[in-house]
C-alpha positions as CSV (number, residue, x, y, z in Angstrom):
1,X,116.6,100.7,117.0
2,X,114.5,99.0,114.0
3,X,116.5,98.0,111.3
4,X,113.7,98.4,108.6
5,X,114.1,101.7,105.8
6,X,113.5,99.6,102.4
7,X,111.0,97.1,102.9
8,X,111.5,95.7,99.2
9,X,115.4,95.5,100.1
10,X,115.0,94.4,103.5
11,X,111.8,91.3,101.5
12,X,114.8,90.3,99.2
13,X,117.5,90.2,102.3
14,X,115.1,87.8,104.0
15,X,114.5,85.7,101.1
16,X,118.2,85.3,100.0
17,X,119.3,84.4,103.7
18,X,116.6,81.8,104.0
19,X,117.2,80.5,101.1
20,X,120.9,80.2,101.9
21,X,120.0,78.7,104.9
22,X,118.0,76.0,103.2
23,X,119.8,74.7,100.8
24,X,122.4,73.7,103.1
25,X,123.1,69.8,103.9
26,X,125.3,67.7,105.8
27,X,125.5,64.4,108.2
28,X,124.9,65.7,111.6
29,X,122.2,66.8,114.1
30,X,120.6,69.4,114.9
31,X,120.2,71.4,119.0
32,X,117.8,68.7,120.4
33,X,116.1,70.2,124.2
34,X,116.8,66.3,125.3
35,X,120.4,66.6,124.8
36,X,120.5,70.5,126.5
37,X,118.1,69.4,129.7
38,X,121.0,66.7,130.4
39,X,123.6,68.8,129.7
40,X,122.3,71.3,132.3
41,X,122.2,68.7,135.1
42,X,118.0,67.6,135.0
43,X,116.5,64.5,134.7
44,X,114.3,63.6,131.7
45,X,112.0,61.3,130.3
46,X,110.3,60.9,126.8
47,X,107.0,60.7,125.9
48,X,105.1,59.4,122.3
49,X,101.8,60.8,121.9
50,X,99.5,60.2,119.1
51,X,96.8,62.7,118.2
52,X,93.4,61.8,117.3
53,X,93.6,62.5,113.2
54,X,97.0,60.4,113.7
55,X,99.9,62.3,113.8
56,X,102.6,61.1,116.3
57,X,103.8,63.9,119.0
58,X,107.0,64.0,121.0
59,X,107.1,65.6,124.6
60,X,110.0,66.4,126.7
61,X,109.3,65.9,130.4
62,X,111.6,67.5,133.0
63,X,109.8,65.6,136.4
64,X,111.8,66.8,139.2
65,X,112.2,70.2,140.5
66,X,116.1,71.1,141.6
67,X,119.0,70.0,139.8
68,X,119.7,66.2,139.6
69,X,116.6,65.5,140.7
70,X,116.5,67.0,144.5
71,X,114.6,64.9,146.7
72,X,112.7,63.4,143.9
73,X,110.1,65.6,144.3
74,X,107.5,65.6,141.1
75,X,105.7,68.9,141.1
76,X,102.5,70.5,139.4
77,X,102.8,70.2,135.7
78,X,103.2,72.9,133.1
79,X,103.1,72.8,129.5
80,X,105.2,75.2,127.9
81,X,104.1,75.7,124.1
82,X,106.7,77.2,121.7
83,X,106.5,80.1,118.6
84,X,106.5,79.8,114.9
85,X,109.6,77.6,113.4
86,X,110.3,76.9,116.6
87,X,110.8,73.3,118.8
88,X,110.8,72.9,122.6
89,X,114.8,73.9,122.5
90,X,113.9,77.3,122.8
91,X,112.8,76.9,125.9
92,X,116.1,75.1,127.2
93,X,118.7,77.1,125.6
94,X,120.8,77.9,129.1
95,X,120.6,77.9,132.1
96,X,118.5,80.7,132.2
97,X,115.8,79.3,129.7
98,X,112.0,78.9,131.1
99,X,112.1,75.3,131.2
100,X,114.7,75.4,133.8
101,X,113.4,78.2,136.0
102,X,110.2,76.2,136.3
103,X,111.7,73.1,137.0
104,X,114.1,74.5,139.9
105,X,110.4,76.6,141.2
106,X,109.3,73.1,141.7
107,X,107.5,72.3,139.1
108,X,107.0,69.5,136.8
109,X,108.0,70.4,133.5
110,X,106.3,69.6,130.0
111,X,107.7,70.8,126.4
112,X,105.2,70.2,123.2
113,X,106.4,69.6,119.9
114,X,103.7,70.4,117.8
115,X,103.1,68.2,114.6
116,X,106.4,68.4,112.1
117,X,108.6,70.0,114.4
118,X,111.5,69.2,117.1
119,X,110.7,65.7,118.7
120,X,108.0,65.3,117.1
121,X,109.2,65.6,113.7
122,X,112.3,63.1,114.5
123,X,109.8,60.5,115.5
124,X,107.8,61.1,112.3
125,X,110.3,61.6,109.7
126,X,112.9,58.6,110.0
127,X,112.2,55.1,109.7
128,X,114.6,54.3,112.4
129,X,118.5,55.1,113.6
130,X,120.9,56.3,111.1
131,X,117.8,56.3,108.5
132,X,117.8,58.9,105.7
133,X,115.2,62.2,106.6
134,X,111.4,61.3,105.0
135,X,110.1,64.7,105.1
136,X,107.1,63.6,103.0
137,X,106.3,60.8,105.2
138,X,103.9,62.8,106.9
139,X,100.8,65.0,105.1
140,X,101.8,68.6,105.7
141,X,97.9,69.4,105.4
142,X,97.7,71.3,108.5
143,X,97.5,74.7,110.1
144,X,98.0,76.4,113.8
145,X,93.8,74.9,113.6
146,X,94.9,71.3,113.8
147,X,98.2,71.9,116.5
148,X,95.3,73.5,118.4
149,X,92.2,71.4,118.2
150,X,94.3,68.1,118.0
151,X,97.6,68.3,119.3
152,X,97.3,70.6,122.5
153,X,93.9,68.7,123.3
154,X,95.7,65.1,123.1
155,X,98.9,66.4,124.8
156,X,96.7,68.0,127.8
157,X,95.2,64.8,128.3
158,X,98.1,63.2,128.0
159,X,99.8,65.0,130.5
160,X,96.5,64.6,132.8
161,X,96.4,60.6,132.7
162,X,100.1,60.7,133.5
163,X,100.4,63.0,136.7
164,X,97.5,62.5,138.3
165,X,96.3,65.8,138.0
166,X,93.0,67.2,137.2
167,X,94.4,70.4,136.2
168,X,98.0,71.9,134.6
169,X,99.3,75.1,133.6
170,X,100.0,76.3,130.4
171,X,102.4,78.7,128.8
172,X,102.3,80.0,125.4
173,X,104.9,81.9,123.9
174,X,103.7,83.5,119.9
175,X,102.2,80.5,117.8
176,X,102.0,79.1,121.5
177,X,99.8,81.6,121.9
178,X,97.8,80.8,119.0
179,X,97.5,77.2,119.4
180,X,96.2,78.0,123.2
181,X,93.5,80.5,121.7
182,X,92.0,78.6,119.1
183,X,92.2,74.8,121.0
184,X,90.3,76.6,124.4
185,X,87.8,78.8,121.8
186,X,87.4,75.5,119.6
187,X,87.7,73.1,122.3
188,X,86.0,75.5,125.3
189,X,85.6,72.5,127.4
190,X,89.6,72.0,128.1
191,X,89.1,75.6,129.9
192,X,88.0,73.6,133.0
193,X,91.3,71.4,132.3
194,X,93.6,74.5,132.7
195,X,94.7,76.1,136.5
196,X,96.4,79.1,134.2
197,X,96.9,80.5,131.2
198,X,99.9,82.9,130.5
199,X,100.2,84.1,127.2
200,X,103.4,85.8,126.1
201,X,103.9,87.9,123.0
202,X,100.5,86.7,122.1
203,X,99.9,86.2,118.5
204,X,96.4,86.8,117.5
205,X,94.8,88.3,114.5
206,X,98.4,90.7,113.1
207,X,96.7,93.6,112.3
208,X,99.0,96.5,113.4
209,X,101.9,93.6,113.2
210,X,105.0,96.3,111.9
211,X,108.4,94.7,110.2
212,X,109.7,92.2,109.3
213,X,106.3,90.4,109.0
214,X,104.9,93.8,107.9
215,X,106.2,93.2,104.5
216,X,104.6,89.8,104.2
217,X,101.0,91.9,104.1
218,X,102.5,94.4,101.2
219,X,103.3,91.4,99.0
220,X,101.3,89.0,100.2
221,X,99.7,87.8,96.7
222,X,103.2,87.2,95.3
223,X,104.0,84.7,98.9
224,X,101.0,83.0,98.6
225,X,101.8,81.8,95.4
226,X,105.1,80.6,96.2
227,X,103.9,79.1,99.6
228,X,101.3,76.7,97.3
229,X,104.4,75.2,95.8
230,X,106.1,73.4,99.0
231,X,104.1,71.3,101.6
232,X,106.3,73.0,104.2
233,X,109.1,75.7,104.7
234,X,112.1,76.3,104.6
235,X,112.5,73.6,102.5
236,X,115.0,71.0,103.1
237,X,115.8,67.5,102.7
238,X,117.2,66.8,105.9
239,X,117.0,69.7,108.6
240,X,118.1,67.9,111.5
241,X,121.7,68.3,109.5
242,X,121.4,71.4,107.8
243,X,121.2,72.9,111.5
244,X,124.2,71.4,112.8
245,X,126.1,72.9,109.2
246,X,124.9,76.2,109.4
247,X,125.9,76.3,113.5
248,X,129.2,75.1,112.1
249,X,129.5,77.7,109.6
250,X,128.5,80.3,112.1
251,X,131.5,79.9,114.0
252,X,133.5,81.0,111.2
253,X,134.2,84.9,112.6
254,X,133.2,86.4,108.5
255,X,130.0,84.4,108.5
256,X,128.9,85.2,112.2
257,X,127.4,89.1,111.7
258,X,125.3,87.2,108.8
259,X,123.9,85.6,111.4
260,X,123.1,87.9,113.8
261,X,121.8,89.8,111.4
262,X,119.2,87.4,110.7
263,X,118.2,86.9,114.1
264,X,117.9,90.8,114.3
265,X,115.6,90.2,110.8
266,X,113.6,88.2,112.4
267,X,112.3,90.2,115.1
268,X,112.8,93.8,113.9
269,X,115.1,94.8,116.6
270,X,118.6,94.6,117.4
271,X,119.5,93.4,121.2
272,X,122.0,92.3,123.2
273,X,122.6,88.6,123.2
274,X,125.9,86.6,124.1
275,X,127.5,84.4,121.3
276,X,126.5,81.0,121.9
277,X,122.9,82.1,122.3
278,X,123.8,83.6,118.8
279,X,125.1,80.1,117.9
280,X,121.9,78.2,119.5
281,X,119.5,79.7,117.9
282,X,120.7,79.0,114.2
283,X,120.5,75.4,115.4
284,X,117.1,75.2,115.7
285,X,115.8,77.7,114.3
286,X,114.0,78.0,111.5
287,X,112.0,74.7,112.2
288,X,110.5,73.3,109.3
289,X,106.6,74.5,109.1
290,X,103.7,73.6,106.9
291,X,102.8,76.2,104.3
292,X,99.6,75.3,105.1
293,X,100.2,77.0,108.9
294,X,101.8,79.8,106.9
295,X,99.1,80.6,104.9
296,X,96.9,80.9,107.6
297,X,98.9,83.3,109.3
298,X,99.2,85.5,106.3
299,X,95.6,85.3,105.9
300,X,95.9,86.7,109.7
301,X,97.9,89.5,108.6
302,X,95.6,90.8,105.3
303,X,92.5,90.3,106.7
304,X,93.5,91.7,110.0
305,X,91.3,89.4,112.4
306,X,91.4,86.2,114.3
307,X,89.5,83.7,112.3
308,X,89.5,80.3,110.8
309,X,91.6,79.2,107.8
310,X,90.2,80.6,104.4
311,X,89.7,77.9,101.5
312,X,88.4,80.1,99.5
313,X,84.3,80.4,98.7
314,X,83.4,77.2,97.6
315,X,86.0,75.5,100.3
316,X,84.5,77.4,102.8
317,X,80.3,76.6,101.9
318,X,81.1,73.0,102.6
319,X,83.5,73.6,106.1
320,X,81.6,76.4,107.1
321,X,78.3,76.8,105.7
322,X,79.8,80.2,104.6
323,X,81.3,82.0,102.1
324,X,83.4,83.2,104.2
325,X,85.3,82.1,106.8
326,X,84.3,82.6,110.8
327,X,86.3,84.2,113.3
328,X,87.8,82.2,116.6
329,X,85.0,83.1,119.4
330,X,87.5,84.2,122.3
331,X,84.8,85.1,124.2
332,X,84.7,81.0,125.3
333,X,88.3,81.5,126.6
334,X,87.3,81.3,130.5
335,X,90.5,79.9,131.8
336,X,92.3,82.7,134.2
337,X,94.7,84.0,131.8
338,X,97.9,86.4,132.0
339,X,99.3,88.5,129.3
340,X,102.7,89.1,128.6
341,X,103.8,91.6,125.9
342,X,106.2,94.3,125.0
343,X,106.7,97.9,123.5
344,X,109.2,97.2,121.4
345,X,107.9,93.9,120.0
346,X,106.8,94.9,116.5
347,X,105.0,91.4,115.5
348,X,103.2,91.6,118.3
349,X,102.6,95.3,118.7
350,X,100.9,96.8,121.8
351,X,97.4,97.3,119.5
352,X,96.8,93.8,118.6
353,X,97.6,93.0,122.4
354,X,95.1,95.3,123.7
355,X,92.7,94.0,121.1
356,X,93.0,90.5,122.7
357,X,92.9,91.9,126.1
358,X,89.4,93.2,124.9
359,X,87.9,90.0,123.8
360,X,88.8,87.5,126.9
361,X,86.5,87.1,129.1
362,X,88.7,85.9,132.6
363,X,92.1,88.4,132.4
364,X,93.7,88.8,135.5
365,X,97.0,90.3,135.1
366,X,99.3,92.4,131.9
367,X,102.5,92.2,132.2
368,X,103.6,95.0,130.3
369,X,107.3,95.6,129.0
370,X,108.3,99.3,128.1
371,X,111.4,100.7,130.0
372,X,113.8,98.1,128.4
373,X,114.5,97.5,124.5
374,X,112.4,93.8,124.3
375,X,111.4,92.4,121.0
376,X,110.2,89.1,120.2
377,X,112.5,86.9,120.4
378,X,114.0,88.8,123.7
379,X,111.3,86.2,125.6
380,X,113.6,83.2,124.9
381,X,116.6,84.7,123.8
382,X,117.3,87.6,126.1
383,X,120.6,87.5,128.6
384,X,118.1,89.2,131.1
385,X,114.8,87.3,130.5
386,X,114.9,85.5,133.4
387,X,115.1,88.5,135.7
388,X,112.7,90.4,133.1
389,X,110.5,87.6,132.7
390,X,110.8,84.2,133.8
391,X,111.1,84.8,137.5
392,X,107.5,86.7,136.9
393,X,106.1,83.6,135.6
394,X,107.4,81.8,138.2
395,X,105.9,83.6,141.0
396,X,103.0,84.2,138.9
397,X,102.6,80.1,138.9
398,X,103.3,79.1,142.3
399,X,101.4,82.4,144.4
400,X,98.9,83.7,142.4
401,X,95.3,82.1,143.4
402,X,92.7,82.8,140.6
């Protein structure tokens, strides 16, 4: 059921609970995927990675398939790419999570932290242990463009150098799904780099996107002025401690249907999900993110196509040699790709999907959910996602032969 009549009620009940959210501080941390892939019995390792305009990366590496390491076995690597103010923790939330599916299918397991986020945010941000946050140590002058054409490029070869391999897989899930687009369409040569693509809830050019981020379109003047006065958002000082607070203040049984109720915002749909996933989530989630990325994506959702970032005329004559910008050509996309996207998924509605179907050139399988209630965050979040989706993806990796 969608929870959207009032769109100017349900703008200001996203904007008061985010701004709750973020004001919030406190000495602790936040749900790191290090501390939940040891927790969950798997080995790990930690990787620095530095980009080629200079900003340092973090990767999570799970290198064994089985618990505890069976056999010591290192599989075929897969990069799993996260969404928008996301980390790599949503992909090792429980024992369900993708991360650990892929791992116990064999495989070895890479998560990306794209620039300002998760790992490799805490590697950016603090001078050392027990240091206060430096949020501004970074420049926040940076959209999905950059995480594509820089960090996925540096993180594949990365990954490359390290195994062995000539070839991985990748996974995108949302803005994983954008960073994948415009780093093969910008970068078409890392197409030969790839084995396969799977793109899930793939976020492209928002044009029939319905609520929450539907809203975001009617007022989307009013946001862009507010988004040109932070370098990234939400905004806090410290949000590796305002997680752990606001998990803290979750527990508390009055606070706990606030919530869930923004998790529901979120996504536009109400599901089933256990407690602690409930709990989880708020730890991590929302992940600081450059306004810069934000902007983009609203320019996304006005315009109503895939193309680059719009700095206006001027800004554009000297990037572009236009006065307007271009859009991605996913026609250069060649790597075999898989789609997988639902019905009830209404940021990622079944329109845009097709859309993208349309435009890339190498498809070989949709994976199309409509008999079960699934909306975005159901892909990570779901108690049934590895049985709805993960297990596909599994099989998908190790048996399909492009």
């Amino acid at each position: 059921m969608l929870l959207f009549n009032c769109p100017e009620k349900c703008l200001l009940t996203v904007i008061s609970l985010t701004v709750t959210i973020c004001t919030m501080c406190d000495h602790a941390t936040c749900l790191e995927s290090s501390k939940q892939i040891k927790l969950f019995g798997y080995p790990l390792e930690t990787y620095q990675v530095w980009t080629r305009d200079n900003y340092l990366l973090g990767l999570e590496r799970i290198p064994h398939h089985g618990k505890h390491g069976a056999n010591g076995i290192i599989g075929k690597p897969v990069l799993l790419l996260h969404g928008l103010y996301l980390s790599s923790a949503i992909f090792t939330l429980n024992n369900s999570s993708l991360s650990f599916v892929l791992s116990d299918a064999g495989f070895d397991v890479w998560l990306f932290n794209a620039r300002g986020v998760g790992l490799s945010r805490t590697l950016s941000i603090y001078n050392g242990p027990g240091s206060p946050a430096r949020m501004n140590k970074i420049s926040w002058d940076f959209s999905f463009h950059e995480m594509g054409v820089y960090d996925m490029t540096s993180t594949i070869d990365f990954v490359l150098k390290k195994t062995g391999y000539s070839k991985l897989d990748v996974l995108g899930y949302s803005l994983g799904t954008t960073i994948a687009l415009t780093c093969l369409s910008e970068r078409p040569e890392y197409n030969l780099k790839i084995n396969k693509l799977i793109l899930m809830a793939p976020t492209s050019r928002l044009k029939s996107a319905g609520m929450p981020i539907g809203l975001f379109r009617q007022f989307s003047k009013i946001i862009n002025v507010l988004l040109y006065g932070f370098n990234f958002m939400p905004y806090t000082e410290d949000p590796d401690t305002t997680y752990d607070l606001i998990r803290r203040m979750c527990t508390n049984k009055n606070v706990f249907m606030a919530c869930r109720t923004f998790i529901d915002l979120a996504q536009g749909i109400s599901l089933p999900m256990n407690n602690d996933t409930i709990l989880n989530i708020v730890s991590l989630f929302p992940q600081p993110m450059s306004t810069k990325t934000l902007r983009h994506m609203l320019q996304l959702l006005t315009h109503g196509s895939f193309r680059h970032y719009d700095y206006g005329p001027y800004g554009n004559l000297l990037r572009y040699h236009s006065i307007t910008p271009s859009n991605y050509d996913l026609s250069k996309i060649t790597a075999p790709t898989f789609i997988i996207h639902s019905k009830n998924d209404t940021l990622v509605p079944p329109e845009d999907v097709k859309w993208l179907i349309s435009q890339l050139p190498n498809i070989k399988d949709v994976y199309y959910i409509d008999k079960i209630p699934w909306g975005h965050l159901s892909f990570s979040l779901s108690p049934i996602m590895k049985q709805v989706v993960n297990s596909y993806i599994a099989n998908i990796l190790l048996n399909y032969n492009a």
